[in-house]
PDB file of N, CA, C and O in Angstrom:
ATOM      1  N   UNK A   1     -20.117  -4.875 -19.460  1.00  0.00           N
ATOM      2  CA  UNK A   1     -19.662  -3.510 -19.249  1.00  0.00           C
ATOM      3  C   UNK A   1     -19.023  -3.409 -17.873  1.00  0.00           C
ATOM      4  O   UNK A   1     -19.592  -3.855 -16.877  1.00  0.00           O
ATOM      5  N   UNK A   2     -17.929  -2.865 -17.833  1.00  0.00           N
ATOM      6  CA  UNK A   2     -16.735  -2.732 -16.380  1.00  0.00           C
ATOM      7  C   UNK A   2     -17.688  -1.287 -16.119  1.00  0.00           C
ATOM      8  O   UNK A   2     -18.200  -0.382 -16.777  1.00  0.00           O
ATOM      9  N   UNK A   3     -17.532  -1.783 -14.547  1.00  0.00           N
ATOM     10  CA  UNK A   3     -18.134  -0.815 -13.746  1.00  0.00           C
ATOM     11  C   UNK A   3     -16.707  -0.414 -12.819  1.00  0.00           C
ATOM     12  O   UNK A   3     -16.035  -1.233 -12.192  1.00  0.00           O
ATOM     13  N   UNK A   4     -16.460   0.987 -12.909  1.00  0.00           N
ATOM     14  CA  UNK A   4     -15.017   1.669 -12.524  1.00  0.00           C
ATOM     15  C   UNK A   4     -14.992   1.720 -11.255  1.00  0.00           C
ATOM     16  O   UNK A   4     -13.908   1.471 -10.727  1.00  0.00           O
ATOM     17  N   UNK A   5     -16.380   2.116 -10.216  1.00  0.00           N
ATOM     18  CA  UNK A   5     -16.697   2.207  -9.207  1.00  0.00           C
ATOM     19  C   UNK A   5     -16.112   1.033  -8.078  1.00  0.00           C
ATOM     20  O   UNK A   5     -15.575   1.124  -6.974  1.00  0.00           O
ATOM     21  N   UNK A   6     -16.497  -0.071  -8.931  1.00  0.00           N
ATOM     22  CA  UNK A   6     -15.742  -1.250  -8.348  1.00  0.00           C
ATOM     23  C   UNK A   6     -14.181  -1.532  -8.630  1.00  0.00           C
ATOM     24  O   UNK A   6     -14.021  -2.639  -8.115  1.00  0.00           O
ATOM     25  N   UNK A   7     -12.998  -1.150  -9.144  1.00  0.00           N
ATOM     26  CA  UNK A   7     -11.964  -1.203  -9.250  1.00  0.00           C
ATOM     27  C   UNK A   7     -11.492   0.203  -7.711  1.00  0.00           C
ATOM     28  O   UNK A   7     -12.009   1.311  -7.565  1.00  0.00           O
ATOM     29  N   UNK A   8     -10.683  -0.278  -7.069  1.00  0.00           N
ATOM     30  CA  UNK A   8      -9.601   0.551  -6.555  1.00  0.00           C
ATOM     31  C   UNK A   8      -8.856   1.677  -7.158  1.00  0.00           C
ATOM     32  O   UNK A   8      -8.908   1.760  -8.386  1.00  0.00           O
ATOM     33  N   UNK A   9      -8.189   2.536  -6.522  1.00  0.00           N
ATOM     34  CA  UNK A   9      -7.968   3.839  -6.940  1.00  0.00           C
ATOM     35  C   UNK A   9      -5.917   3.394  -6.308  1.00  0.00           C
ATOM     36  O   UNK A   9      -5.347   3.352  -5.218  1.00  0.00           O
ATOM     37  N   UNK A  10      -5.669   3.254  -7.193  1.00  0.00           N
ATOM     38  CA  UNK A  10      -4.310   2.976  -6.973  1.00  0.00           C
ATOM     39  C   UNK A  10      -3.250   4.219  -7.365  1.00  0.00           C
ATOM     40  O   UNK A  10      -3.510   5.009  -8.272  1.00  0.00           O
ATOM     41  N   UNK A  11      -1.831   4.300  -6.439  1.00  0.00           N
ATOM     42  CA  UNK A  11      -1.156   5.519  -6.179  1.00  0.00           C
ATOM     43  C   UNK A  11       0.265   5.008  -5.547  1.00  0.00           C
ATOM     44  O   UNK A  11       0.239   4.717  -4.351  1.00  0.00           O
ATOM     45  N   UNK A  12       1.312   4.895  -6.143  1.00  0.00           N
ATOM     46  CA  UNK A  12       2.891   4.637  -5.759  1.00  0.00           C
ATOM     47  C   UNK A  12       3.449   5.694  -5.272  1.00  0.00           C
ATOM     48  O   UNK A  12       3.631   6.793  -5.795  1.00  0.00           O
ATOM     49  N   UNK A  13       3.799   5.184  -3.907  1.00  0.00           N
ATOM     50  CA  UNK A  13       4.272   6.037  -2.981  1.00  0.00           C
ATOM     51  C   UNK A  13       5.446   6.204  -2.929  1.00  0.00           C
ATOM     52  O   UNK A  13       5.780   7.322  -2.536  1.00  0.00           O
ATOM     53  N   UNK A  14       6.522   5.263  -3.269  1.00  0.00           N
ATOM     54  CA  UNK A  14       7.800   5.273  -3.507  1.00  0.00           C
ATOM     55  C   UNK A  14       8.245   3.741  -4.360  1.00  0.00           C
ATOM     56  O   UNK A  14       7.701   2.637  -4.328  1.00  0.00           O
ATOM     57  N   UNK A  15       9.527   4.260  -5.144  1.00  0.00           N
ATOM     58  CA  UNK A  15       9.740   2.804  -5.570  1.00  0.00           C
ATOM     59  C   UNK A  15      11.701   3.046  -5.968  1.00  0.00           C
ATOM     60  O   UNK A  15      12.225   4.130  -6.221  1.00  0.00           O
ATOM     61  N   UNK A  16      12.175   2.141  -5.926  1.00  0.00           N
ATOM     62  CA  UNK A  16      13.613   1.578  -6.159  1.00  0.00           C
ATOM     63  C   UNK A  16      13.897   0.469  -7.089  1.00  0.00           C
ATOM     64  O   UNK A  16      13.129  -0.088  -7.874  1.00  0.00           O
ATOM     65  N   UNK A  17      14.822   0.310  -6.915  1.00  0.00           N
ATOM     66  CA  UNK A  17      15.010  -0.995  -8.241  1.00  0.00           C
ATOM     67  C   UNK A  17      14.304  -2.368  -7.973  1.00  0.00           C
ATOM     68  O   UNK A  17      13.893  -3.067  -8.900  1.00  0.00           O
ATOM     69  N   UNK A  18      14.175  -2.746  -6.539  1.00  0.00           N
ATOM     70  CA  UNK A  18      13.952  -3.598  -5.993  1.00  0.00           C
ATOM     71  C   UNK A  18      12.608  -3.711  -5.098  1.00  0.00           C
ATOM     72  O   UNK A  18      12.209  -4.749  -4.571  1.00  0.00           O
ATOM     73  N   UNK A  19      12.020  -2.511  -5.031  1.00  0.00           N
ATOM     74  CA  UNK A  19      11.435  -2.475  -3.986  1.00  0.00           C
ATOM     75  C   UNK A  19      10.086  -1.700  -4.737  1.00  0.00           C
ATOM     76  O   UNK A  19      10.190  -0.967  -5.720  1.00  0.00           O
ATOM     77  N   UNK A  20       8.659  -2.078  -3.959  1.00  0.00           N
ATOM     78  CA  UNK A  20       7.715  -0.645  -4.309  1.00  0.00           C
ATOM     79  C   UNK A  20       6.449  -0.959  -3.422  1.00  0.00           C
ATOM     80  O   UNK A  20       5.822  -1.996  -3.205  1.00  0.00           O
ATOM     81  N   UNK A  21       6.302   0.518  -2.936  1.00  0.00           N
ATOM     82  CA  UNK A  21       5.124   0.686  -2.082  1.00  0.00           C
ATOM     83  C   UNK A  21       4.230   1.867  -2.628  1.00  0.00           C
ATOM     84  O   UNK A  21       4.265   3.050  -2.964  1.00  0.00           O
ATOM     85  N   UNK A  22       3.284   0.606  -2.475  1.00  0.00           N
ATOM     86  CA  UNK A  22       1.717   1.655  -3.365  1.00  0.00           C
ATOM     87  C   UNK A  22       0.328   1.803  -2.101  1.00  0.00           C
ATOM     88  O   UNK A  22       0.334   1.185  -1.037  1.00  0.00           O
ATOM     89  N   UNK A  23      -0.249   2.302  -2.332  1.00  0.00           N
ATOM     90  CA  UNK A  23      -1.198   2.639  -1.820  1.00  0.00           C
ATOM     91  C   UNK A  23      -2.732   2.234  -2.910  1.00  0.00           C
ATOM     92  O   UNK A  23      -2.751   2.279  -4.140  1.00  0.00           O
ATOM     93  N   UNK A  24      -3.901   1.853  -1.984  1.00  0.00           N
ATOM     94  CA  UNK A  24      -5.320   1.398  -3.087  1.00  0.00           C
ATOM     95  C   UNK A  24      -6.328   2.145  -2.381  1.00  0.00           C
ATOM     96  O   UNK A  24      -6.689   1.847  -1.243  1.00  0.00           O
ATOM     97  N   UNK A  25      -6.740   3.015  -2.975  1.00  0.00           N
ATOM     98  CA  UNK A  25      -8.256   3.849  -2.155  1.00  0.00           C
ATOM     99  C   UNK A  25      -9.467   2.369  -2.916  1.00  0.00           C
ATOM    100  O   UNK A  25      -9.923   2.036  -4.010  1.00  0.00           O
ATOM    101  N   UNK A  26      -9.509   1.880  -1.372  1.00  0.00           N
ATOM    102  CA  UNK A  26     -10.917   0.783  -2.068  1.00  0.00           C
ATOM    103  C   UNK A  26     -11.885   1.033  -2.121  1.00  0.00           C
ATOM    104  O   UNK A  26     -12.125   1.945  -1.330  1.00  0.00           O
ATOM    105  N   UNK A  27     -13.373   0.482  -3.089  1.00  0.00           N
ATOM    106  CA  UNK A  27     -14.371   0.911  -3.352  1.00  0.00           C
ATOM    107  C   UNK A  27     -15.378   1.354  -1.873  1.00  0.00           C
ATOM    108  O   UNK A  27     -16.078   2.353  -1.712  1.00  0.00           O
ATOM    109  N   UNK A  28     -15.144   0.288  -1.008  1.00  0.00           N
ATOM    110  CA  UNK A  28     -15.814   0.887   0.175  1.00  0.00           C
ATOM    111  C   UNK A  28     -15.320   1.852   1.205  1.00  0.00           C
ATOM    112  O   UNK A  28     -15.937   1.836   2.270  1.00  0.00           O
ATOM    113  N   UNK A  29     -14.320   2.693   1.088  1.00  0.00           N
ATOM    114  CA  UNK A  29     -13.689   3.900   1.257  1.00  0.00           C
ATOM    115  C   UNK A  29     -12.912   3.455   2.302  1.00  0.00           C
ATOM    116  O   UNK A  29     -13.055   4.227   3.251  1.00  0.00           O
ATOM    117  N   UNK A  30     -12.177   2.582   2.546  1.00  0.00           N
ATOM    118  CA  UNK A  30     -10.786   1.932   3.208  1.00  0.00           C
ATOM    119  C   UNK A  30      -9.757   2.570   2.265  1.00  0.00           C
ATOM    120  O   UNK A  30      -9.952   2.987   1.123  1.00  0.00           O
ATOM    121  N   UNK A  31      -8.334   2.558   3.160  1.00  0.00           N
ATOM    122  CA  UNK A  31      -7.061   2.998   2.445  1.00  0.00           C
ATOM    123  C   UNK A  31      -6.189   1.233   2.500  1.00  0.00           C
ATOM    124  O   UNK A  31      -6.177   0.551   3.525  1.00  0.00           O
ATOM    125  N   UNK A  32      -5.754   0.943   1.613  1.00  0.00           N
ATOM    126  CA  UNK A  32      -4.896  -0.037   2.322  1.00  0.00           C
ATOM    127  C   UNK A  32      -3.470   0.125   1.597  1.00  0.00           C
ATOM    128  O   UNK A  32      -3.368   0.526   0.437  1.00  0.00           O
ATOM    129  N   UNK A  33      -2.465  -0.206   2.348  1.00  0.00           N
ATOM    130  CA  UNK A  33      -0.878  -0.111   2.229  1.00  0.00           C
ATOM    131  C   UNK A  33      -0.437  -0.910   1.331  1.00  0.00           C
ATOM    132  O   UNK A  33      -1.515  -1.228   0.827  1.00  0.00           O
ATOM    133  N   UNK A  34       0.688  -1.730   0.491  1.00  0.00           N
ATOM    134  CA  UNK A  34       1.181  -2.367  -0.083  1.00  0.00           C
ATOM    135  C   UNK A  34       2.895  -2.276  -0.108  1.00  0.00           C
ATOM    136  O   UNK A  34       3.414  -1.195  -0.386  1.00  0.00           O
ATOM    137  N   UNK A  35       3.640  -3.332   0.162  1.00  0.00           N
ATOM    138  CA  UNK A  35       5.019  -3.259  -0.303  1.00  0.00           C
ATOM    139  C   UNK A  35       5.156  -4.261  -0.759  1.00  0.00           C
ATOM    140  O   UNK A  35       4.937  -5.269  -0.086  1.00  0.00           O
ATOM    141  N   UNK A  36       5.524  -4.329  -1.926  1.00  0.00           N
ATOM    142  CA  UNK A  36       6.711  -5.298  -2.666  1.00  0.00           C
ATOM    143  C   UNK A  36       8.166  -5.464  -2.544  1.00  0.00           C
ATOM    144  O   UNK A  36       8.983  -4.600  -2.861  1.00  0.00           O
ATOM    145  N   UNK A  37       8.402  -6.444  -2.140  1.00  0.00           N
ATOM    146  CA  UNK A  37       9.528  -7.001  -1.717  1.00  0.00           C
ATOM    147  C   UNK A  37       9.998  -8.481  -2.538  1.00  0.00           C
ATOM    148  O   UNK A  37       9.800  -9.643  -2.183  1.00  0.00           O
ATOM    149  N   UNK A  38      10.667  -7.973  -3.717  1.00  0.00           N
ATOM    150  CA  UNK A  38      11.133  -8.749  -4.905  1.00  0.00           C
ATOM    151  C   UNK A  38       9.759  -9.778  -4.808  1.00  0.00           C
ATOM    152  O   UNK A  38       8.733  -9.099  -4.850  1.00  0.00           O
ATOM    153  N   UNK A  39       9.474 -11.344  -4.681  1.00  0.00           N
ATOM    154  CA  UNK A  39       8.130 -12.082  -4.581  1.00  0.00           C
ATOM    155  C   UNK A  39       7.393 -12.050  -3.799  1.00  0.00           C
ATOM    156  O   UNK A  39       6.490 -12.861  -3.596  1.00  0.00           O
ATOM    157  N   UNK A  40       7.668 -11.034  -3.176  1.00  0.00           N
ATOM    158  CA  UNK A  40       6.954 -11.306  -1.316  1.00  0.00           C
ATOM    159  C   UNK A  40       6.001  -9.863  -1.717  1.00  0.00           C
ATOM    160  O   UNK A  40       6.503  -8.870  -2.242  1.00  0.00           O
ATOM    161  N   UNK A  41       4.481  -9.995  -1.336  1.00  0.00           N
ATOM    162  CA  UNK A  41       3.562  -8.512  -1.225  1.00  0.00           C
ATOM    163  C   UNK A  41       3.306  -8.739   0.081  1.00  0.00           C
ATOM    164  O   UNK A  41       2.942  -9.778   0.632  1.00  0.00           O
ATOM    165  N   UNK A  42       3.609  -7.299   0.678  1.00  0.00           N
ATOM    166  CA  UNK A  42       3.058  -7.295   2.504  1.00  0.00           C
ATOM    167  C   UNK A  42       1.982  -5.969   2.580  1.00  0.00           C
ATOM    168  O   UNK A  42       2.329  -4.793   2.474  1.00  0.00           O
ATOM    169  N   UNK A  43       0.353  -6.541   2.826  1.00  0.00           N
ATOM    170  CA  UNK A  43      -0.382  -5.930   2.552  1.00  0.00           C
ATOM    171  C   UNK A  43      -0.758  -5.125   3.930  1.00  0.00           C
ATOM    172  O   UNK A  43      -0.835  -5.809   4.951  1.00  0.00           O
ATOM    173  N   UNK A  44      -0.942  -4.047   4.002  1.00  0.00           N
ATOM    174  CA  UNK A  44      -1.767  -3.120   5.234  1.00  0.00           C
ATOM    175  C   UNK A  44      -2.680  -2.001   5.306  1.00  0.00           C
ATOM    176  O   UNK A  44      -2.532  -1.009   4.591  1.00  0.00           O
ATOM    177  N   UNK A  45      -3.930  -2.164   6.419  1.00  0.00           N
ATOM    178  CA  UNK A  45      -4.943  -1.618   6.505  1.00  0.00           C
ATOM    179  C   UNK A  45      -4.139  -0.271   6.735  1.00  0.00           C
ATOM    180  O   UNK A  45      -2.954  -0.090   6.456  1.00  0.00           O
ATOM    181  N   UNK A  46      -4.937   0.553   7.246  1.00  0.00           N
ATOM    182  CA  UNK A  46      -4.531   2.439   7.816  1.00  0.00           C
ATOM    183  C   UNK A  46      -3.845   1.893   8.777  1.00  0.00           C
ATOM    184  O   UNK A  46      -2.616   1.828   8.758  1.00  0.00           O
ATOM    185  N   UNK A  47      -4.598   1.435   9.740  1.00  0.00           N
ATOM    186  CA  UNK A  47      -3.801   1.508  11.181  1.00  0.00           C
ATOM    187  C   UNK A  47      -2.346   0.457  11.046  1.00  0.00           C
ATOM    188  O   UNK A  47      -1.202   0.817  11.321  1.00  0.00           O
ATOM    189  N   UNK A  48      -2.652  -0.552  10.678  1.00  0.00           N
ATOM    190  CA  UNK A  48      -1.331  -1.462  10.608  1.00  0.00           C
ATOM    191  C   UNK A  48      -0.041  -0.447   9.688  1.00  0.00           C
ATOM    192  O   UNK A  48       1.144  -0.436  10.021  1.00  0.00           O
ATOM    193  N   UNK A  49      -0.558   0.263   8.625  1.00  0.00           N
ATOM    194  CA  UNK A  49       0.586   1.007   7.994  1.00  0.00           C
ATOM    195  C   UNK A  49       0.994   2.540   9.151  1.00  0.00           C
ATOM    196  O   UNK A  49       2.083   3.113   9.130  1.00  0.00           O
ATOM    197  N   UNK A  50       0.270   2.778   9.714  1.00  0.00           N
ATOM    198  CA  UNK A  50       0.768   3.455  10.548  1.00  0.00           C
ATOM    199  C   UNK A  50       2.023   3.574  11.660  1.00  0.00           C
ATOM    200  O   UNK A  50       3.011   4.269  11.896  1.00  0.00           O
ATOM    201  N   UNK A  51       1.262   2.361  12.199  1.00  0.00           N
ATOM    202  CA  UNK A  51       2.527   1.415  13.029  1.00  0.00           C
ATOM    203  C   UNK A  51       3.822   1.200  12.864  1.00  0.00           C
ATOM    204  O   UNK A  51       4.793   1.454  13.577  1.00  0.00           O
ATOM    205  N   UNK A  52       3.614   0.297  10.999  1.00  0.00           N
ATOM    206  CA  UNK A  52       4.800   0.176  10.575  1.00  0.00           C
ATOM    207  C   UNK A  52       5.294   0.974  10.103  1.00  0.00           C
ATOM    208  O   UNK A  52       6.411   0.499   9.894  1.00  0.00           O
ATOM    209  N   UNK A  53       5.293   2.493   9.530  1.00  0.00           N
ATOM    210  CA  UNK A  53       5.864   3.594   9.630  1.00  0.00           C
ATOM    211  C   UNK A  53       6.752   4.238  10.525  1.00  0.00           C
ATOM    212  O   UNK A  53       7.740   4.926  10.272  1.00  0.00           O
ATOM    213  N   UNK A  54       5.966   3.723  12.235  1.00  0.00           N
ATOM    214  CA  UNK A  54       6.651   4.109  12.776  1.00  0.00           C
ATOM    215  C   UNK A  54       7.825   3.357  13.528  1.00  0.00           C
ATOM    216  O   UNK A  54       8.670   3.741  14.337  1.00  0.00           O
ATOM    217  N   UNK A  55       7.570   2.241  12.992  1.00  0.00           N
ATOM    218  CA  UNK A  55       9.122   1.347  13.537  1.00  0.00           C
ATOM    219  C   UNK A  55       9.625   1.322  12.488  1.00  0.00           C
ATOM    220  O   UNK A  55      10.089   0.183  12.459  1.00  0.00           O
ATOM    221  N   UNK A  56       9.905   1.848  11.449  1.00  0.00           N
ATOM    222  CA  UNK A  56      10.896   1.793  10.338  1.00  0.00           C
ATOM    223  C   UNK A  56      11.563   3.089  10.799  1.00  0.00           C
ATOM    224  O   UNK A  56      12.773   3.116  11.021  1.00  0.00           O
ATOM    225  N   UNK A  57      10.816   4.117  10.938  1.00  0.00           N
ATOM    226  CA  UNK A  57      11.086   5.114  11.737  1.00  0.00           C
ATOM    227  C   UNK A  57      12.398   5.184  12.759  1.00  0.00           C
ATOM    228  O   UNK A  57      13.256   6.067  12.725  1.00  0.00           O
ATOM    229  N   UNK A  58      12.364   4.141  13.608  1.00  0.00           N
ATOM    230  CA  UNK A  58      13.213   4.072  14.793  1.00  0.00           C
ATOM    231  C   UNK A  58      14.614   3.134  14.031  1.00  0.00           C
ATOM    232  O   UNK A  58      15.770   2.915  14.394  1.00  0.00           O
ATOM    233  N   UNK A  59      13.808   2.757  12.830  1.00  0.00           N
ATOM    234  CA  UNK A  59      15.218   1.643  12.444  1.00  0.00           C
ATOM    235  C   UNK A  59      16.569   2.838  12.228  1.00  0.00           C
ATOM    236  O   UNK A  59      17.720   2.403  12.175  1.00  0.00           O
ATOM    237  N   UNK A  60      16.349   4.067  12.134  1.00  0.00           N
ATOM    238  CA  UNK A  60      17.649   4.971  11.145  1.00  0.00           C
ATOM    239  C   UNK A  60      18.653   5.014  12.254  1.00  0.00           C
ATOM    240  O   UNK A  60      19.748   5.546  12.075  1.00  0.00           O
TER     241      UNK A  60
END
């Protein structure tokens, strides 16, 4: 019997043809980041997605 408690709480934050960033509420109440980048996954805690928010930020 699957126990749900233990699966992540998953949520897509944006996505393109090529591209997609999701978000996972994990069972021990961490947030962590996700982007897909065609084979490449670049995974991040709260604070690391924060960061990189804000230098994508400065990229415009």
């Amino acid at each position: 019997m699957s126990n749900n408690r233990n699966e992540p709480k998953t949520e897509t934050i944006a996505e393109t043809d090529n591209f997609l960033a999701w978000k996972a509420e994990e069972p021990d109440g961490e947030t962590t980041y996700h982007i897909e980048l065609n084979n490449v996954t670049v995974h991040f805690f709260e604070e690391e997605w924060n960061e990189f928010i804000q230098l994508v930020r400065h990229l415009k």
